[in-house]
C-alpha positions as CSV (number, residue, x, y, z in Angstrom):
1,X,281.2,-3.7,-7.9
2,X,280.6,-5.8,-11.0
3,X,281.4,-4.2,-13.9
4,X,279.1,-2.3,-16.5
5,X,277.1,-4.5,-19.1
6,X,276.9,-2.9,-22.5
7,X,274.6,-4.1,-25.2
8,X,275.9,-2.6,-28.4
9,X,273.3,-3.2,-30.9
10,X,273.5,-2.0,-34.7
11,X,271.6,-2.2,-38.3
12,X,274.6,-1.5,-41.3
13,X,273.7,-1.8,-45.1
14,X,277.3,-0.6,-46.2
15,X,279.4,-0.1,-42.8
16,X,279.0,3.0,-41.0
17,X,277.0,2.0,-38.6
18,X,279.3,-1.1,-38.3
19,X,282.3,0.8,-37.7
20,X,281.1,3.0,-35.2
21,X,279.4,0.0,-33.5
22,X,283.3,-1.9,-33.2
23,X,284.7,1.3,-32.0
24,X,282.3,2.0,-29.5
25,X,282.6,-2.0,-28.7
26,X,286.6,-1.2,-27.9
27,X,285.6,2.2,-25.9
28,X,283.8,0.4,-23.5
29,X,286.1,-2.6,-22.6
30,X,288.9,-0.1,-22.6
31,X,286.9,1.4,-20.2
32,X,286.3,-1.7,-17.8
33,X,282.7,-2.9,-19.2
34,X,281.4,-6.3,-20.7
35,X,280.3,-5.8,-24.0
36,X,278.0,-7.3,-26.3
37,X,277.9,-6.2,-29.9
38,X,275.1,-7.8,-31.6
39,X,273.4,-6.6,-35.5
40,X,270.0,-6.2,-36.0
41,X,268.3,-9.2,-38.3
42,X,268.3,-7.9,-42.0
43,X,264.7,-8.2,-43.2
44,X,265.2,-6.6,-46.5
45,X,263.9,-9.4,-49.0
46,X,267.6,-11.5,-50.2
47,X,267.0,-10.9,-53.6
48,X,267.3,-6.6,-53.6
49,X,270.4,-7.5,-50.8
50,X,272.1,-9.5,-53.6
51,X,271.3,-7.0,-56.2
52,X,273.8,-4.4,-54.3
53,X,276.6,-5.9,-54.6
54,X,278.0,-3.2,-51.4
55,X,275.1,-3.8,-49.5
56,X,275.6,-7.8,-50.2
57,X,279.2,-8.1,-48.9
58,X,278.8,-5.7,-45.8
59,X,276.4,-8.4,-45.0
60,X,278.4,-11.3,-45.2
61,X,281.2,-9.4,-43.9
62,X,278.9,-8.9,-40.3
63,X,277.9,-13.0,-40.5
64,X,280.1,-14.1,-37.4
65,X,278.3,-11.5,-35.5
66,X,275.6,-12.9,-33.2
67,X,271.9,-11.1,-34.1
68,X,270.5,-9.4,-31.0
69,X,267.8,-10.7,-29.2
70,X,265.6,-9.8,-26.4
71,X,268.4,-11.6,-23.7
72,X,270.5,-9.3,-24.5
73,X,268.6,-6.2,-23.5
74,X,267.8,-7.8,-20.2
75,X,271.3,-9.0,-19.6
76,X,272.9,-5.6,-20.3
77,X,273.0,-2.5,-18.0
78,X,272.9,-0.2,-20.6
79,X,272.7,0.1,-24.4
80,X,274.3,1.8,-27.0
81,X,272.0,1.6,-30.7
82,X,273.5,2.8,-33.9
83,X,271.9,2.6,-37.2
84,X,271.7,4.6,-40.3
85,X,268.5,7.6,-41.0
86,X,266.1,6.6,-43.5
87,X,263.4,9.6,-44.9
88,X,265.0,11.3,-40.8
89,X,263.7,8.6,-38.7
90,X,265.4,5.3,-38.1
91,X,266.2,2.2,-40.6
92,X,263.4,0.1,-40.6
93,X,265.3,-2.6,-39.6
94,X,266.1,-1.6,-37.0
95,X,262.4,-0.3,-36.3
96,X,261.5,-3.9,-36.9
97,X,263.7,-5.1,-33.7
98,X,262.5,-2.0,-31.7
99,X,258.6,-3.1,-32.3
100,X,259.5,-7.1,-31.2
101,X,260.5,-5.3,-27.5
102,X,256.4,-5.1,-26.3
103,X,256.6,-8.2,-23.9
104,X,259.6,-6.6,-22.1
105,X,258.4,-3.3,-22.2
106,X,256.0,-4.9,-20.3
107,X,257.3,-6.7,-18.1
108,X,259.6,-3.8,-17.2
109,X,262.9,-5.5,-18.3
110,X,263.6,-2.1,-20.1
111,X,263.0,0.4,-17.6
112,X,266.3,2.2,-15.9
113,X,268.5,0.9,-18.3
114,X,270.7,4.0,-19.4
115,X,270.9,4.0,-23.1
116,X,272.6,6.1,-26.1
117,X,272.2,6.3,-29.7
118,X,274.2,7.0,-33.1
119,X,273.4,7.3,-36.7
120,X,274.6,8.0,-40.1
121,X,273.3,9.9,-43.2
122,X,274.2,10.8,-46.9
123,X,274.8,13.8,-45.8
124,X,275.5,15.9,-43.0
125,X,271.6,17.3,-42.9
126,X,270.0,14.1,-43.6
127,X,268.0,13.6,-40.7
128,X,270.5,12.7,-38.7
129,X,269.0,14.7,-35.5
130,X,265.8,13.9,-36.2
131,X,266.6,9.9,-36.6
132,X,268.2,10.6,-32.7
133,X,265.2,12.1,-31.1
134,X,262.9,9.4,-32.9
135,X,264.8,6.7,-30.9
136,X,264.8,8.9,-27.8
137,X,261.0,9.3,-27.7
138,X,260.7,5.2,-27.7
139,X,263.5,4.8,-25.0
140,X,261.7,7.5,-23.3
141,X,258.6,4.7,-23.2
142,X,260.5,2.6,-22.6
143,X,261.2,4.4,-18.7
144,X,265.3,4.2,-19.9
145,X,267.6,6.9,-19.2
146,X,268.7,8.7,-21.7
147,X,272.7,9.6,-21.4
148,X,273.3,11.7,-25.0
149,X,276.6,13.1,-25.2
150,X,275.4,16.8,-25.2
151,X,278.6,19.3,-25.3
152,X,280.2,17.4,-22.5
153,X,283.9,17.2,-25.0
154,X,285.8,19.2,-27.4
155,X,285.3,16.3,-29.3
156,X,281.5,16.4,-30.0
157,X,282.2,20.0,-31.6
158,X,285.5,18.3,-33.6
159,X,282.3,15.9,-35.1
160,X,280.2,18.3,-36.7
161,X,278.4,19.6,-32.8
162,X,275.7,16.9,-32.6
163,X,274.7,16.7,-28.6
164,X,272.0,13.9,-29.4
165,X,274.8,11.6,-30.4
166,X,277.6,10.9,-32.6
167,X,276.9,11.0,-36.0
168,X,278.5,10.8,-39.6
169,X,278.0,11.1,-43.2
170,X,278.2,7.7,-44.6
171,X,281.3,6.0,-45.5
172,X,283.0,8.9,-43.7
173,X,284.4,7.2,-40.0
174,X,286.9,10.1,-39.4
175,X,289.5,10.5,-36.9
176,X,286.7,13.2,-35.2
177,X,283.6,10.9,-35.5
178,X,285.8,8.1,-33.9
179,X,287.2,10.3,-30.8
180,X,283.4,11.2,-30.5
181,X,282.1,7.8,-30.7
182,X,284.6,6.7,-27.9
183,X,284.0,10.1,-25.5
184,X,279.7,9.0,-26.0
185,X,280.9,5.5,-25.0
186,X,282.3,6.3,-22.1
187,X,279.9,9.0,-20.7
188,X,277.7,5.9,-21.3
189,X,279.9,4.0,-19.4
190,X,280.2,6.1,-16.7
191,X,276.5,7.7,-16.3
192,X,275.4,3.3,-15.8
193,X,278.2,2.6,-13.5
194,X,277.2,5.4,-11.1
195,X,273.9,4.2,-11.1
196,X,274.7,0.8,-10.5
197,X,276.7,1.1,-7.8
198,X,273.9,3.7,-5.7
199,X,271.4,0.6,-6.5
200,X,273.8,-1.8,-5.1
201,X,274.1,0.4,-1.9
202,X,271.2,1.0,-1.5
203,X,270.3,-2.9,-2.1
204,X,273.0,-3.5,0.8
205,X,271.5,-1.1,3.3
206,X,268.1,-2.3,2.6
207,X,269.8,-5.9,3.4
């Protein structure tokens, strides 16, 4: 069976996001899958990016990585979004890309595809659970299958107990959040690869 396709698509202002986006990028080929990490377009205006100088070099620090377009999402097999809370729902830039997704919503490009989601906050009761289910209910339009982590490893617990998905206080990637990033991955992984290969039977009986 061909092997899983993993769209792993992030925002970052200062790296978090970015971080956990790479690791989960390694997770997955360790685990056999093609990968894709693309970043979400910055549409903050240039001249309040350049007046943080943080939020200026985490930019050009993500240039060589391709921007995510709508290809991707019908290329992949399943997706993996990470992207920081903002007032407990999702960075609006983010939100930007996710509102651009109509025409394959309606095509049905999105539907089936098994998907998972990350975040990060200020702190550890930021919104971070609420930023989760906000992306859930859209995925959840979108006819995807949702494949959070849940208690399903010792290491979601280790990560501060978050079943909707990893997630971590900004600028704070620690040895936990990683080992939880990587067991999400891979459920991720695994959850799209079963379901590939029943459609591919069943595509082969049918035949």
């Amino acid at each position: 069976m061909e092997p899983v396709r993993l769209a792993v698509i992030f925002y970052s202002s200062y790296g978090t996001n970015f971080e956990m986006a790479r690791i989960a990028a390694q997770a997955a080929q360790d685990a056999g899958a093609e990968v894709r990490l693309r970043r979400v377009r910055e549409t903050a205006p240039p001249e309040v990016v350049q007046s943080v100088p943080a939020w200026a070099a985490q930019l050009e620090a993500m240039k060589d990585i391709p921007e995510v377009g709508h290809e991707d999402l019908v290329w992949a097999d399943a997706y993996l979004f990470s992207c920081p809370t903002r007032y407990g729902v999702a960075a609006s830039q983010m939100r930007a890309f996710i509102d651009t997704l109509g025409p394959l919503w309606m095509e049905g490009k999105l539907v089936n595809k098994c998907v998972s989601a990350m975040t990060s906050s200020q702190n550890p009761h930021g919104g971070q659970e609420t930023t989760l289910l906000s992306l859930y209910t859209t995925f959840m339009h979108w006819g995807a299958i949702l494949v959070p982590p849940g208690y399903t490893d010792a290491s979601i617990f280790a990560a501060g107990g978050n079943p909707y998905g990893t997630s971590a206080v900004a600028g704070q990637v620690t040895d936990e959040v990683r080992a939880a990033v990587r067991h999400q991955t891979r459920r991720l992984i695994d959850i799209a690869g079963r379901l590939k290969a029943g459609s591919a039977a069943v595509a082969g009986s049918a035949a």
